[in-house]
C-alpha positions, -999 to 999 in steps of 0.1 A, spaced: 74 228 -585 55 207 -591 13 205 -598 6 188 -565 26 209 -544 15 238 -560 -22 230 -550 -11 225 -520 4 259 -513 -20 279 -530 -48 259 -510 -31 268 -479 -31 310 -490 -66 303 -499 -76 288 -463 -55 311 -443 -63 343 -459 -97 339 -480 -81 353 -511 -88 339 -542 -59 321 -561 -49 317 -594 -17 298 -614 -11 306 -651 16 300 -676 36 320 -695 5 320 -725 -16 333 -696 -33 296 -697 -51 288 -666 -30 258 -644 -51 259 -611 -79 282 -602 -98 284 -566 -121 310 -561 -151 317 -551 -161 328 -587 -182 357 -576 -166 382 -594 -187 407 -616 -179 400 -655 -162 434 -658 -140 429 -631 -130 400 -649 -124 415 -676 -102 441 -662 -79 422 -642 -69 401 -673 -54 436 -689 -29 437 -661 -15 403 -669 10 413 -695 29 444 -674 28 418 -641 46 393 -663 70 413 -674 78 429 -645 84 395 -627 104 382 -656 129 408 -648 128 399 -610 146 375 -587 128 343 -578 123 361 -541 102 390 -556 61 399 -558 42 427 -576 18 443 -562 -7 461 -583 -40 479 -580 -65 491 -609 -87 514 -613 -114 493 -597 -92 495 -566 -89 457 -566 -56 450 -555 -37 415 -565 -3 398 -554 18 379 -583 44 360 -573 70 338 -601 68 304 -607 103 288 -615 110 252 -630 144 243 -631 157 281 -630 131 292 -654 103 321 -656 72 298 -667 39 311 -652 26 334 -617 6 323 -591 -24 355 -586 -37 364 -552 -65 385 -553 -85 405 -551 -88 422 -518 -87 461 -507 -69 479 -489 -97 505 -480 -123 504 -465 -160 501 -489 -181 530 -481 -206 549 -505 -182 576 -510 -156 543 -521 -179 528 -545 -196 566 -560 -160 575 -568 -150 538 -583 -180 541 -607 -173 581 -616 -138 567 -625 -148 538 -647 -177 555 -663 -201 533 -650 -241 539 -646 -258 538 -615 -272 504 -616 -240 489 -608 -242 506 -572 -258 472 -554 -239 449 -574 -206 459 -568 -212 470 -529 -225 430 -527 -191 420 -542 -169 446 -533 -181 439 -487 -175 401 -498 -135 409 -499 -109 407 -478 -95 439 -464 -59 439 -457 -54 475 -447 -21 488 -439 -10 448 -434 -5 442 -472 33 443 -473 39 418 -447 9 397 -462 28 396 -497 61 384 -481 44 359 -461 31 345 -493 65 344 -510 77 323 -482 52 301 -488 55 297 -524 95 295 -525 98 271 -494 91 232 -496 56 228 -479 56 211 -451 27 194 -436 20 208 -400 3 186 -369 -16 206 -342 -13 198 -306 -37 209 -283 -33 214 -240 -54 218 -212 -46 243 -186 -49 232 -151 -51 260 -126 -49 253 -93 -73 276 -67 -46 302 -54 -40 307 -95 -79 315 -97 -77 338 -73 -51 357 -85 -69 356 -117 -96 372 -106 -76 398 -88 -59 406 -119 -89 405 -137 -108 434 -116 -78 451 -114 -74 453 -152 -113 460 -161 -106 494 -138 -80 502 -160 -98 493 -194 -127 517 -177 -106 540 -169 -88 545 -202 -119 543 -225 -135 571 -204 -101 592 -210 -106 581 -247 -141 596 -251 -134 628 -234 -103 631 -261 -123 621 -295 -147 645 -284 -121 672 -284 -115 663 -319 -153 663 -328 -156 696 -318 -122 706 -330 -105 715 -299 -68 712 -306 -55 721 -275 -74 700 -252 -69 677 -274 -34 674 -269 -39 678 -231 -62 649 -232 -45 626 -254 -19 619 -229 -46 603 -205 -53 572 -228 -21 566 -241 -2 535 -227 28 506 -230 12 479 -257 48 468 -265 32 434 -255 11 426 -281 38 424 -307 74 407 -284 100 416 -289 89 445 -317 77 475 -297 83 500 -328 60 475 -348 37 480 -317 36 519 -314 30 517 -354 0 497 -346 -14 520 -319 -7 549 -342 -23 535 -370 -53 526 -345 -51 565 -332 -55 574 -370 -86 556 -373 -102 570 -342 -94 608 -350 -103 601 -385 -140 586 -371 -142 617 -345 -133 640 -375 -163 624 -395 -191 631 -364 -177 664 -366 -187 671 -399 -160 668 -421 -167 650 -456 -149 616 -464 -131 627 -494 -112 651 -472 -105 626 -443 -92 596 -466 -69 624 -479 -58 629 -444 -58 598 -433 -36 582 -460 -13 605 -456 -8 594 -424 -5 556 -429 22 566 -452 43 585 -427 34 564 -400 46 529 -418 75 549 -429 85 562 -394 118 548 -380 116 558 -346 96 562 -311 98 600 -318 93 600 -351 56 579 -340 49 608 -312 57 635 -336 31 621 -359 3 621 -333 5 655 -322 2 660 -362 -26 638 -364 -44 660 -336 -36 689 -351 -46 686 -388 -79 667 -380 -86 696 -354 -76 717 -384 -103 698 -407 -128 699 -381 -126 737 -375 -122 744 -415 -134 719 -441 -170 709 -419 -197 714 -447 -225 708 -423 -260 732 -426 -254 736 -461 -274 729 -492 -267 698 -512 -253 724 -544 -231 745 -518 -219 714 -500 -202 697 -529 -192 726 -544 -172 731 -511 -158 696 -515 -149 698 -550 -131 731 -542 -111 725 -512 -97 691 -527 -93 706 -561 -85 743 -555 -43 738 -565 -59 729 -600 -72 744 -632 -104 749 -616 -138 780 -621 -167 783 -616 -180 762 -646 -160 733 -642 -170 731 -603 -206 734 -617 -197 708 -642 -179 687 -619 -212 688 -590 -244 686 -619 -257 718 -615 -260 745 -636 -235 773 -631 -260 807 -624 -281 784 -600 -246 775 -578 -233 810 -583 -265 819 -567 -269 796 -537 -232 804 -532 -230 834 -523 -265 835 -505 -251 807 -481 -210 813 -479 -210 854 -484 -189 848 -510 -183 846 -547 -174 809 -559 -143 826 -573 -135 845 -547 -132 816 -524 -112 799 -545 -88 821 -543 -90 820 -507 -83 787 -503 -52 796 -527 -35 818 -507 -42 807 -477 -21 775 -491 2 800 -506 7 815 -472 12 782 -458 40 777 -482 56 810 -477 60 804 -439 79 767 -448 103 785 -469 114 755 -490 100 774 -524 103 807 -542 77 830 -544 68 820 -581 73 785 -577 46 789 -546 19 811 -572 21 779 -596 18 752 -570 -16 765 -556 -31 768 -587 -26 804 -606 -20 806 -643 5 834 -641 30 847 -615 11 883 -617 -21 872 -612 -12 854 -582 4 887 -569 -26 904 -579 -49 888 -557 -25 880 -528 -20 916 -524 -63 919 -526 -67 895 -500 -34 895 -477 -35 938 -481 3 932 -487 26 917 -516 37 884 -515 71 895 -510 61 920 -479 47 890 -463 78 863 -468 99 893 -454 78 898 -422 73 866 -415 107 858 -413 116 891 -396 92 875 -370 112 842 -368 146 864 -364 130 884 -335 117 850 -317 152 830 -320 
């Protein structure tokens, strides 16, 4: 390929997608650049450390291949080969952009992870809103571009029309067009009585009332309606997720939720697969709303509550949640207990076995297998406070709950 054509594509990724683009050779030497060189000098910095592991992962790849790859930044980039005359000799870079969404919580927990001060808050929320967001839309995004750099470019002509409507047309329009702002109304109003379900963590109105604002969108994507339910489910995901939040349930937990989610539902394969997943969706953000909502608490209980309920499966006590929040440890263990009725420890163990009890009733793991997962150093300790908590054995309650199951089949 040559220089001019290469321009020429990578001016055309630039246009249509406002991502920054970058050619190199095989020394890493720059052969065309266009950006909007706003990137903070550390960023910079950064992304050149990936170059080496992107090269030679596309120097075992075919010609058709890209790499996707996101640091610890959360900056995600595209690299796509550049052949001459069957030959590895440089990349084309396309980046950066993000595939979530900047909030504070977003920007707090890039920092934390990069060990940076606090002074780089306002810079990198400037740079980071500047970027393109790609979402869930990356994958089809990174083949497009491969078409574009493997294909001869092609220059395109644009013809424009008029469209003449005659007056029994208009009024058919306008028919149509009442006819289908009663139905908008009429759907959004079944739509806020259903979020509000899942602010308040009603489950099983919920479910009743999601059935009201659900429709036929095959129409916006012809000829795919699977690609169309996934984009109405990943649309659903967002709105529970948003419902969830006004209920009072901390971003760190919803992005855990919701990511899960995108995963399953980009993975899904089928039109029941896709309703399955929403009548999960209601149920675990119901779930969230009814059990993870730190609201009313102090600022010491309320991330200590956070750190615990996305940490508890690890090596965690009361000192490094105390640690881990920047308070000191007789000061949480205090406000703790004054405010939750319960010992720091003890509700980590709580949140243990209830996770352990979880576990038991799936029945995919063994007993000690399930002690380890949630977080317990030893198989006896585990057993210890099961029994303290559950007022039976671990084993007592993997045999009645499945003496249950018998009796209901």
């Amino acid at each position: 390929m040559n220089v001019d054509e290469l321009q020429s594509k990578c001016w055309l990724i630039k246009n249509a997608f406002n991502i920054n683009v970058q050619a190199v050779d095989l020394q890493f030497e720059t052969i065309l650049h266009i950006s909007d060189d706003g990137d903070p000098l550390i960023l910079v910095e950064a992304r050149k450390k990936i170059y080496w592991d992107l090269k030679k992962a596309l120097e075992k790849a075919n010609i058709n291949s890209f790499c996707y790859h996101t640091d610890s930044f959360q900056l995600s980039h595209f690299a796509m080969p550049l052949y001459e005359k069957e030959q590895f000799h440089g990349m084309v870079l396309v980046g950066p952009f993000l595939n979530e969404r900047v909030t504070d919580s977003f920007l707090w927990k890039v920092m934390r992870n990069n060990h940076l001060e606090n002074n780089w808050f306002h810079p990198f929320e400037k740079f980071y809103k500047s970027l393109p967001y790609l979402g869930q839309s990356y994958l089809a995004i990174g083949n497009l571009l491969v078409n574009i750099l493997v294909n001869p470019h092609v220059d395109s002509q644009i013809i424009t029309t008029k469209n003449q409507s005659n007056h029994d047309q208009q009024n058919l329009q306008q028919q149509d067009y009442y006819w289908d702002s009663l139905q908008v109304k009429l759907r959004y109003e079944a739509e806020k009585k259903f979020l509000h379900f899942i602010e308040t963590g009603d489950q099983e109105n919920a479910r009743k009332a999601f059935l009201e604002f659900t429709g036929d969108f095959s129409y916006r994507v012809p000829g795919n309606p699977l690609r169309a339910r996934k984009n109405i489910t990943f649309s659903s995901n967002t709105m529970f997720r948003i419902a969830a939040a006004k209920g009072g349930v901390e971003p760190e937990y919803l992005h855990s939720i919701s990511e899960k989610f995108a995963f399953k539902i980009e993975a899904a394969v089928s039109m029941s697969d896709l309703n399955a997943i929403d009548f999960s969706m209601i149920e675990e953000y119901c779930y969230a709303v009814r059990n993870l909502t730190v609201k009313g608490y102090s600022s010491v209980v309320r991330k200590a509550l956070m750190h615990i309920n996305l940490y508890f499966k690890e090596p965690i006590n009361v000192q490094s949640v105390a640690d881990e929040i920047g308070f000191n440890r007789t000061y949480l263990t205090k406000k703790f207990k004054n405010e939750m009725n319960i010992s720091v420890i003890d509700y980590i163990h709580k949140k243990r076995i209830e996770e352990a009890i979880f576990l038991i009733e799936q029945g995919r793991l063994s007993i000690t297998d399930i002690g380890i997962q949630v977080g317990f150093s030893s198989y006896n300790y585990f057993c210890k406070v099961f029994k303290e908590i559950t007022r039976m054995t671990a084993t007592e309650y993997k045999n009645s709950n499945q003496l249950q199951i018998e009796a209901h089949d």
